[in-house]
C-alpha positions in Angstrom: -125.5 -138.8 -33.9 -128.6 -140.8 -34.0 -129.9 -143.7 -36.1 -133.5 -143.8 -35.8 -136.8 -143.4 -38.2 -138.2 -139.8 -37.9 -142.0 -139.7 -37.1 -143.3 -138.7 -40.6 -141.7 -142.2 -41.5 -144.9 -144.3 -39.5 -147.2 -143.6 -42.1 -145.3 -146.4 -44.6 -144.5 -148.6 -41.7 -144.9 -152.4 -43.2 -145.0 -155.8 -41.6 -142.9 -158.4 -42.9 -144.3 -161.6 -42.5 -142.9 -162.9 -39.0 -141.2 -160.2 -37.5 -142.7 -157.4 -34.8 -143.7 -154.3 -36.1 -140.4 -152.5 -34.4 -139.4 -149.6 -33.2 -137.6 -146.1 -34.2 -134.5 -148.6 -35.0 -136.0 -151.2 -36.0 -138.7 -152.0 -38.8 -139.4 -152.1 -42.7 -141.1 -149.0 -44.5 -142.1 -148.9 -48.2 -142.1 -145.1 -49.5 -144.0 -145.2 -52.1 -143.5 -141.3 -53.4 -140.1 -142.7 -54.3 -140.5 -146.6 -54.7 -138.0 -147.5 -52.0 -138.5 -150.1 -49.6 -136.6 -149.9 -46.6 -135.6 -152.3 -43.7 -133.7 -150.8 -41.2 -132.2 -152.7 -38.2 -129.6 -151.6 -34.7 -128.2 -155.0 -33.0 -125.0 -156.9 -32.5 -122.9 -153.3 -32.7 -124.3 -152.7 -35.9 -126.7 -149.9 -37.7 -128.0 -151.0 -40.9 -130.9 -150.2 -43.7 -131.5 -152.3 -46.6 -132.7 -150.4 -49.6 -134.7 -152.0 -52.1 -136.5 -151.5 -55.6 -138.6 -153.8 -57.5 -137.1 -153.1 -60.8 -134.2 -151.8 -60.3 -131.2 -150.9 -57.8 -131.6 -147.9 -56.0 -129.4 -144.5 -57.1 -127.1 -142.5 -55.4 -129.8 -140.2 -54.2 -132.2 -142.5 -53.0 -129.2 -144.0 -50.9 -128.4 -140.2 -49.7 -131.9 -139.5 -48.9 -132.0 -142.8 -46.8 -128.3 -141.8 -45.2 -129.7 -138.3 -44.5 -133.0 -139.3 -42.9 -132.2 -142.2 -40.5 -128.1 -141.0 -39.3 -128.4 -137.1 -40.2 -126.2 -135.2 -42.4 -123.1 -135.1 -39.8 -122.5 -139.4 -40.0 -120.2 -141.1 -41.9 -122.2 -144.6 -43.0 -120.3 -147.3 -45.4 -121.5 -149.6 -48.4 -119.2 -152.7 -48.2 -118.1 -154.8 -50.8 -117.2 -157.9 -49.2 -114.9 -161.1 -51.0 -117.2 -163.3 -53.0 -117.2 -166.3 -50.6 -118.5 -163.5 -48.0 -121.1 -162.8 -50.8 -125.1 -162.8 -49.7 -127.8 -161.6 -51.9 -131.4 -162.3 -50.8 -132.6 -159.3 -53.7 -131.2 -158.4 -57.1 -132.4 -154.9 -56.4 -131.0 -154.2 -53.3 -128.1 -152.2 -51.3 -127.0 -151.9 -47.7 -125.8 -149.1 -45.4 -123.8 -149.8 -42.4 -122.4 -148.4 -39.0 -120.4 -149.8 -36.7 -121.9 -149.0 -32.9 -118.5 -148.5 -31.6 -115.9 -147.5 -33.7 -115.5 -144.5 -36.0 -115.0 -145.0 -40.0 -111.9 -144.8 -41.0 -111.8 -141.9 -43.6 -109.2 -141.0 -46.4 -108.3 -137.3 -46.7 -110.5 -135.5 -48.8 -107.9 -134.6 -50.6 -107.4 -138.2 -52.3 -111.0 -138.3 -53.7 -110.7 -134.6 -55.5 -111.4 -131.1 -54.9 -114.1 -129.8 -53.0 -116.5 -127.4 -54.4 -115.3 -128.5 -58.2 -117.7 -130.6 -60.0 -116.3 -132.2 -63.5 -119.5 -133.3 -66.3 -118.9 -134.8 -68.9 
């Protein structure tokens, strides 16, 4: 499994202001055909990408689409919710995805989050 920004990604390759351009894990893109600005960073044991909107948070979709392109459709990646004194936010318009280098994400049975292939509207 690999974390790392596919080529037809450089074209919306942005500088922020004091950092180096990066690399294929490293580095801030702003996609414009779907208003999503990305910042996506490997260090420390960590995988992560920042997702952003100007005006509002991004949706589930935008946060697959991000999931899909920089891990692949095989990884498991997490959204945390940390306690309140933990609590950081730099953007009101912005979520995180994480992986942990070297450990696999614990997962419940699929089971305990409903039955696969049956989709409920309402």
């Amino acid at each position: 499994m690999s974390f790392a920004a596919p080529k037809w990604m450089e074209q919306w390759r942005v500088l922020l202001p004091g950092f180096p351009p990066g690399d294929e894990q490293n580095g801030a893109f702003l996609i414009k055909a779907r208003g999503l600005k990305v910042i996506m960073s490997e260090g420390e044991g960590w995988q992560h990408a920042s997702v952003s909107r100007r005006s509002k948070c991004p949706s589930y979709d935008d946060m697959e689409f991000i999931k899909r392109t920089l891990w692949g459709d095989d990884a498991t990646v997490m959204q945390l919710h940390v306690p309140a004194s933990d609590h950081v936010n730099n953007h009101e318009f912005c979520l995180h995805l994480w992986r942990p280098m070297d450990v696999p994400i614990p997962r419940p049975p699929a089971y305990m989050v409903g039955i696969k292939g049956l989709t409920v509207r309402t």
